[in-house]
Backbone as CSV, one residue per row, in Angstrom:
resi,resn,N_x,N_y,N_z,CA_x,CA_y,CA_z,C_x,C_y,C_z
1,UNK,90.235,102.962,87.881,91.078,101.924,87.343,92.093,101.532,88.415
2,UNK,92.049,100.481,88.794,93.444,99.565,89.376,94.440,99.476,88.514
3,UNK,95.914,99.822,89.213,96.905,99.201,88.718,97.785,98.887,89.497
4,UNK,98.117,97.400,89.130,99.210,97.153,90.244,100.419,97.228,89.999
5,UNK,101.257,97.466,90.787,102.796,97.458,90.390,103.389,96.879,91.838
6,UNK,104.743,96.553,92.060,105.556,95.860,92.798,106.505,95.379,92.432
7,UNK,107.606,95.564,93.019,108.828,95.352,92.896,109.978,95.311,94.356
8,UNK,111.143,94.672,94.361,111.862,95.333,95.766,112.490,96.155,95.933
9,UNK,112.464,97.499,94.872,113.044,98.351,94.884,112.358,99.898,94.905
10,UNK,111.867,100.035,96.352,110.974,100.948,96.542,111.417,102.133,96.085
11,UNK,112.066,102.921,95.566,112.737,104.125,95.374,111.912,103.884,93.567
12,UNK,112.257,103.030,93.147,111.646,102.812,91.408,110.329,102.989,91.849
13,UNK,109.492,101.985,92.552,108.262,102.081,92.516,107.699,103.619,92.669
14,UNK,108.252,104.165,93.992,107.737,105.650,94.168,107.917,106.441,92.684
15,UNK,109.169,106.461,92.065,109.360,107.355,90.866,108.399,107.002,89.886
16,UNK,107.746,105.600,89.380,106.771,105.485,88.676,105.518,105.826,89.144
17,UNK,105.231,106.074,90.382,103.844,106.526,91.274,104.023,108.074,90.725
18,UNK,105.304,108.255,91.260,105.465,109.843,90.672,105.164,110.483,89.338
19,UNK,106.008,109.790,88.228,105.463,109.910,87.149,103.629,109.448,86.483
20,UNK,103.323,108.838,87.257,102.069,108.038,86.440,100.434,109.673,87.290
21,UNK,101.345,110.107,88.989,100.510,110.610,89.251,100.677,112.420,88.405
22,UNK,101.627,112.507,88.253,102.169,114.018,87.725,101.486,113.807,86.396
23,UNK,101.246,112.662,85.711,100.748,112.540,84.231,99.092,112.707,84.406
24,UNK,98.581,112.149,85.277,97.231,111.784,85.219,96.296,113.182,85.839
25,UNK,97.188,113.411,86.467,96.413,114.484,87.291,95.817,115.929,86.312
26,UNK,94.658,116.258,86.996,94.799,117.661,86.104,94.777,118.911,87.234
27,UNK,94.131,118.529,88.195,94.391,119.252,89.540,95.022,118.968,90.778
28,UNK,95.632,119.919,91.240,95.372,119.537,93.235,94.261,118.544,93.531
29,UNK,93.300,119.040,93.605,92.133,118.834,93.742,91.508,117.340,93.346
30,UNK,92.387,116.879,92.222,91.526,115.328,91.554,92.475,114.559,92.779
31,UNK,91.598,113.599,93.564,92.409,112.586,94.917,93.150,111.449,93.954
32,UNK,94.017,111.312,94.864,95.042,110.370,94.508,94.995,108.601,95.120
33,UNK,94.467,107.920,95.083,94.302,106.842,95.504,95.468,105.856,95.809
34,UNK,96.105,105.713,97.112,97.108,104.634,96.989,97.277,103.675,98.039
35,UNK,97.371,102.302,97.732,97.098,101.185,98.741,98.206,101.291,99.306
36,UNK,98.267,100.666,100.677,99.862,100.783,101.274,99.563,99.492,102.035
37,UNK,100.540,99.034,102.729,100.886,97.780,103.430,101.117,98.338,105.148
38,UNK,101.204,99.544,105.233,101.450,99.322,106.664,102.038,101.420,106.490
39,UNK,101.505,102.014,107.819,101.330,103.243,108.376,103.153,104.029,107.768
40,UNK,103.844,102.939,107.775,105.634,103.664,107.931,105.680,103.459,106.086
41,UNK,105.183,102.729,105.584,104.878,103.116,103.551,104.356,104.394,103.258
42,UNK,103.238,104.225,104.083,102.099,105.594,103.790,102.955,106.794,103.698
43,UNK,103.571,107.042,105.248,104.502,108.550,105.550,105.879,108.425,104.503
44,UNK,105.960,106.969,103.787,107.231,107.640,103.207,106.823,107.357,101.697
45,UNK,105.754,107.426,101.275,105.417,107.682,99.654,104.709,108.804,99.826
46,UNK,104.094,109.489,100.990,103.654,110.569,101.196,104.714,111.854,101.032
47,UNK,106.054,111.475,101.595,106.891,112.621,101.854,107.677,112.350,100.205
48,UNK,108.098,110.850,100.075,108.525,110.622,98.274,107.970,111.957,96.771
49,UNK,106.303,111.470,97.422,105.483,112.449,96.119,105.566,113.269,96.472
50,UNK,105.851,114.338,97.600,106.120,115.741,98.162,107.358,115.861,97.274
51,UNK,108.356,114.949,97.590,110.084,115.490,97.149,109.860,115.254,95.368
52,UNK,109.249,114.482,95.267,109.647,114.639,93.539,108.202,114.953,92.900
53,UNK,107.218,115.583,93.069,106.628,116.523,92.307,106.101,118.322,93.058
54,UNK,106.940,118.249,93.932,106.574,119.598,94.935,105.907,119.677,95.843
55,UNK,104.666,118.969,95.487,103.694,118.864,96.695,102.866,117.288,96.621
56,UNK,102.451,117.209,97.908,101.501,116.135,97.730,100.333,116.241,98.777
57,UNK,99.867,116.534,97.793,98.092,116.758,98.520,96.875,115.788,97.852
58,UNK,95.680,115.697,98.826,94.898,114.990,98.201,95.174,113.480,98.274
59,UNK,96.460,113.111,99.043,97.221,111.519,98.660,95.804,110.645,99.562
60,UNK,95.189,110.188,98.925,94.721,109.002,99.908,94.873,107.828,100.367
61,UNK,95.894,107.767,100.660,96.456,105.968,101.344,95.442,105.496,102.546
62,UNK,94.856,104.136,102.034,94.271,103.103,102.643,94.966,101.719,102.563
63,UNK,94.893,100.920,103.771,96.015,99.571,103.704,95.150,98.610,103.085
64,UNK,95.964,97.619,102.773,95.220,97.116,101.639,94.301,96.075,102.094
65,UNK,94.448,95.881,103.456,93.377,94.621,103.992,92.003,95.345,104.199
66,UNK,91.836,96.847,104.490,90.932,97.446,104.534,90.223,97.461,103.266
67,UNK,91.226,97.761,101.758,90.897,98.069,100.911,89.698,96.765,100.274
68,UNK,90.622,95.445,100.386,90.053,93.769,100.178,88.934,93.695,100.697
69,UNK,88.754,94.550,101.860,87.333,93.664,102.836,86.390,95.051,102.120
70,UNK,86.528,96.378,101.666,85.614,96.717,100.951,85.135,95.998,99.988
71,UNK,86.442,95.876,98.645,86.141,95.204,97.692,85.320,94.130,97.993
72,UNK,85.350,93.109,98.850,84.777,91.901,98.696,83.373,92.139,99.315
73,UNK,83.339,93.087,100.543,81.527,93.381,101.286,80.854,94.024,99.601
74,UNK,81.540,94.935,98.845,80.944,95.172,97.867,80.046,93.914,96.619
75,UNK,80.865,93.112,96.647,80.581,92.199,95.342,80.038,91.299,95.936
76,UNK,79.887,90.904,97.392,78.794,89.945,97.889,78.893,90.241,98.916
77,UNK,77.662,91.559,99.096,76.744,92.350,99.843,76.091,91.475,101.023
78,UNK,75.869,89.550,99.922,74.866,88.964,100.882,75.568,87.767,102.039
79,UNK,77.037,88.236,102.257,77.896,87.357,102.702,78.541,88.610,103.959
80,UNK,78.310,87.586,104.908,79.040,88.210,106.303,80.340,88.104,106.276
81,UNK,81.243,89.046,106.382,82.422,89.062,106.426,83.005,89.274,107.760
82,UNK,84.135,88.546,108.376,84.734,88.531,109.603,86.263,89.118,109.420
83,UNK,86.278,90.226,110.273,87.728,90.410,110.003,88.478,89.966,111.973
84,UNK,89.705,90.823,111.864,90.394,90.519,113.317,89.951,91.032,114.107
85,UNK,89.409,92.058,114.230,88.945,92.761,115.035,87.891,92.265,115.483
86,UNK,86.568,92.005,115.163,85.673,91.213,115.017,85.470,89.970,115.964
87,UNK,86.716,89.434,115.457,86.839,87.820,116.123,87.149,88.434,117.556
88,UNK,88.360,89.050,117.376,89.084,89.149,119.032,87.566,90.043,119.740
89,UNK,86.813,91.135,119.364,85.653,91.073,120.500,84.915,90.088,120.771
90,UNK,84.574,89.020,119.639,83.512,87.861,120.034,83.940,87.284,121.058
91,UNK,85.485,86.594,121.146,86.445,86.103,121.632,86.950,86.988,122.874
92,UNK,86.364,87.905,122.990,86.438,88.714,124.091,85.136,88.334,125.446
93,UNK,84.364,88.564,124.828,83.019,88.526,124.903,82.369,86.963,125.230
94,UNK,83.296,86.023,124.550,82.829,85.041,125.663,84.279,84.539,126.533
95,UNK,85.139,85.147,126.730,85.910,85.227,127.749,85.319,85.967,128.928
96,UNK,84.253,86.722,128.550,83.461,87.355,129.820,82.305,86.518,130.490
97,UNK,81.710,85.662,129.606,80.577,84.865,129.433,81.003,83.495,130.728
98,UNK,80.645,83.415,131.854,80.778,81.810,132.560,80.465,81.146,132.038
99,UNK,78.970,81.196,131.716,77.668,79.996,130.903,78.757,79.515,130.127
100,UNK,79.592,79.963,128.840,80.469,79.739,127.953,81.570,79.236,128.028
101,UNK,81.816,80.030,129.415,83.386,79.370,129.618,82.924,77.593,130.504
102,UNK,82.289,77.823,130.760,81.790,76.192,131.903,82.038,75.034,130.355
103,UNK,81.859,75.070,129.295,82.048,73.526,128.748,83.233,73.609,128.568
104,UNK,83.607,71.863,128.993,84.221,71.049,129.063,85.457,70.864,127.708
105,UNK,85.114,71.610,126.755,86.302,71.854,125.759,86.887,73.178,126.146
106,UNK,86.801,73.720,127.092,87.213,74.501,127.407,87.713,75.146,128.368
107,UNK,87.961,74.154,129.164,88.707,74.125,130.487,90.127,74.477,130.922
108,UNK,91.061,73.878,129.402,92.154,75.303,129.554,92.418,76.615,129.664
109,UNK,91.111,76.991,128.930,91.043,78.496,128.586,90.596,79.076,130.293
110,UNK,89.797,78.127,130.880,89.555,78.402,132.561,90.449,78.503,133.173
111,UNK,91.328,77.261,133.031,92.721,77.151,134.040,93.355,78.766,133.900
112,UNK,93.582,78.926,132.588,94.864,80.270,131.893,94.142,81.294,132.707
113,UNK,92.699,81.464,132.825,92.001,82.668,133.458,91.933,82.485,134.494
114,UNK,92.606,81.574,135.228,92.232,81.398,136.354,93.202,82.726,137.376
115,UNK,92.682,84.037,137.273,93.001,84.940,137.932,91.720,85.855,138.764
116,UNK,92.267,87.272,139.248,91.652,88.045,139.722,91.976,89.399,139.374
117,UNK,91.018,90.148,139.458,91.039,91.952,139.075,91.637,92.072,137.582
118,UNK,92.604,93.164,137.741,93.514,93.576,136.152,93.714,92.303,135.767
119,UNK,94.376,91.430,136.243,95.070,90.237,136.252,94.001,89.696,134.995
120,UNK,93.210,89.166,135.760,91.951,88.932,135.124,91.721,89.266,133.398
121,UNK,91.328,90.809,133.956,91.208,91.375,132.641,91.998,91.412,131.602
122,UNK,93.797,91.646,131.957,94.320,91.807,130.970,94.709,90.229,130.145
123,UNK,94.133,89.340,131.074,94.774,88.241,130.722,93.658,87.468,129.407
124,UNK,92.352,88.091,129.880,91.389,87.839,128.727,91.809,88.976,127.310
125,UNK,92.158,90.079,127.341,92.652,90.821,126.385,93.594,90.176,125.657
126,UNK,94.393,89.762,126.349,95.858,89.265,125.546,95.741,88.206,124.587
127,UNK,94.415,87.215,125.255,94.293,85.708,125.154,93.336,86.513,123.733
128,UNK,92.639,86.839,124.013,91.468,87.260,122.551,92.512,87.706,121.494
129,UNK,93.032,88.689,122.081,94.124,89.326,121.015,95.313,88.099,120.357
130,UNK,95.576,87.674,121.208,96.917,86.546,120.283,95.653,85.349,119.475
131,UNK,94.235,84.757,119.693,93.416,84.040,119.124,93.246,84.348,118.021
132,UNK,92.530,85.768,118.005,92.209,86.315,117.155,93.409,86.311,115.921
133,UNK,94.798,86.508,116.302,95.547,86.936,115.414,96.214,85.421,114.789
134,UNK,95.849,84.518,116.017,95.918,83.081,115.150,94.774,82.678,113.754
135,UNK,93.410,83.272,114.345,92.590,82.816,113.445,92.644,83.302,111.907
136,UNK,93.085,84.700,112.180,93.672,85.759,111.003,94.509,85.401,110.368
137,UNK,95.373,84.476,111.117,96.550,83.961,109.957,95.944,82.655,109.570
138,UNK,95.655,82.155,109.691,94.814,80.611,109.519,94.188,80.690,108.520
139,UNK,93.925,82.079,108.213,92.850,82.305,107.015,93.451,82.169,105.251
140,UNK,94.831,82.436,105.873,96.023,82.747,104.563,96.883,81.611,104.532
141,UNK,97.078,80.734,105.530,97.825,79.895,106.143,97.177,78.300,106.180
142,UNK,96.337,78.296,106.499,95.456,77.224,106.648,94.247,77.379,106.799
143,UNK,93.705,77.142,105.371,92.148,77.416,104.801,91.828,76.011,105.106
144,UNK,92.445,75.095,104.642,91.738,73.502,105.215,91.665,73.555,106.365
145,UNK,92.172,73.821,107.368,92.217,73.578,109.031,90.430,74.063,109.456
146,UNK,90.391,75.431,108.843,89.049,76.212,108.567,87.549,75.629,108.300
147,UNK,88.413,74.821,107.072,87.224,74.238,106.643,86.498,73.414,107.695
148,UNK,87.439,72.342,107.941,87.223,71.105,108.572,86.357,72.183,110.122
149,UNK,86.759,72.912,110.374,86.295,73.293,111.993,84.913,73.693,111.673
150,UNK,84.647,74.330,110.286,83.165,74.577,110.190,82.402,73.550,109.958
151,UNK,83.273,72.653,109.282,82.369,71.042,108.971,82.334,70.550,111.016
152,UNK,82.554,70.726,111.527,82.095,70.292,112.627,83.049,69.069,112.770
153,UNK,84.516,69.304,112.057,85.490,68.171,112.474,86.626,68.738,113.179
154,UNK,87.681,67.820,113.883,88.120,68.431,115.019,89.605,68.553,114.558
155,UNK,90.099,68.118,113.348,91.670,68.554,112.827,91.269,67.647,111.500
156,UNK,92.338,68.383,110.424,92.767,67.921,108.986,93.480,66.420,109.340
157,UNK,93.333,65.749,108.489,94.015,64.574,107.948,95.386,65.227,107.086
């Protein structure tokens, strides 16, 4: 069973995690399932359920974008899913590619690379990595922009 809760007063939220997990549980042993938003939540609802039920074992915190891209590969198995990571190697990968980099829509991305050695390299890392993290927000941010680029058009109206 899912349940969601949220609020801005993280100290309440933990005490109802606390209470709902101290109620449900019948062992150590039964895992505890809890979504988190980011690594510095995890360690402090981890150390929270330590201080107010004695121990906390068994806690399984997964972030919740991990959690979404299960849920959703689950319920349509027959749909390719792209996450950030993903993009920034493709996007890596033809930053390595000449054949790729040679057209003509893409001649800035030549100029910006236009280096040598580390230089080089780190400058294709950075460039995949900040793309990638544009395309990632684009997804939450601007789903029309998206659309239109898969329709094979070149900006929204």
């Amino acid at each position: 069973m899912i349940r969601f809760c949220c609020t801005n007063r993280l100290e309440a939220l933990l005490d109802a995690l606390a209470v709902t997990v101290g109620g449900e549980r019948q062992s150590l042993f039964d895992p505890v399932a809890v979504i988190v938003p980011n690594p510095l939540i995890e360690s402090f609802v981890k150390q929270g359920l330590a201080r107010r039920l004695g121990i906390a074992v068994n806690v399984n915190a997964r972030f919740l974008r991990s959690f979404l891209y299960d849920v959703a590969r689950a319920s349509r198995p027959d749909v390719e899913l792209v996450d950030r990571d993903r993009t920034e190697g493709e996007l890596l990968a033809l930053f390595h590619d000449p054949g790729s980099l040679a057209s003509p829509a893409l001649a800035a991305v030549r100029d910006y690379l236009d280096a040598d050695g580390d230089a080089l390299d780190r400058k294709r890392v950075q460039l995949a990595s900040s793309v990638a993290t544009l395309f990632d927000e684009y997804t939450y941010t601007r789903p029309e922009m998206l659309a239109a680029w898969r329709a094979g058009e070149s900006s929204v109206d």
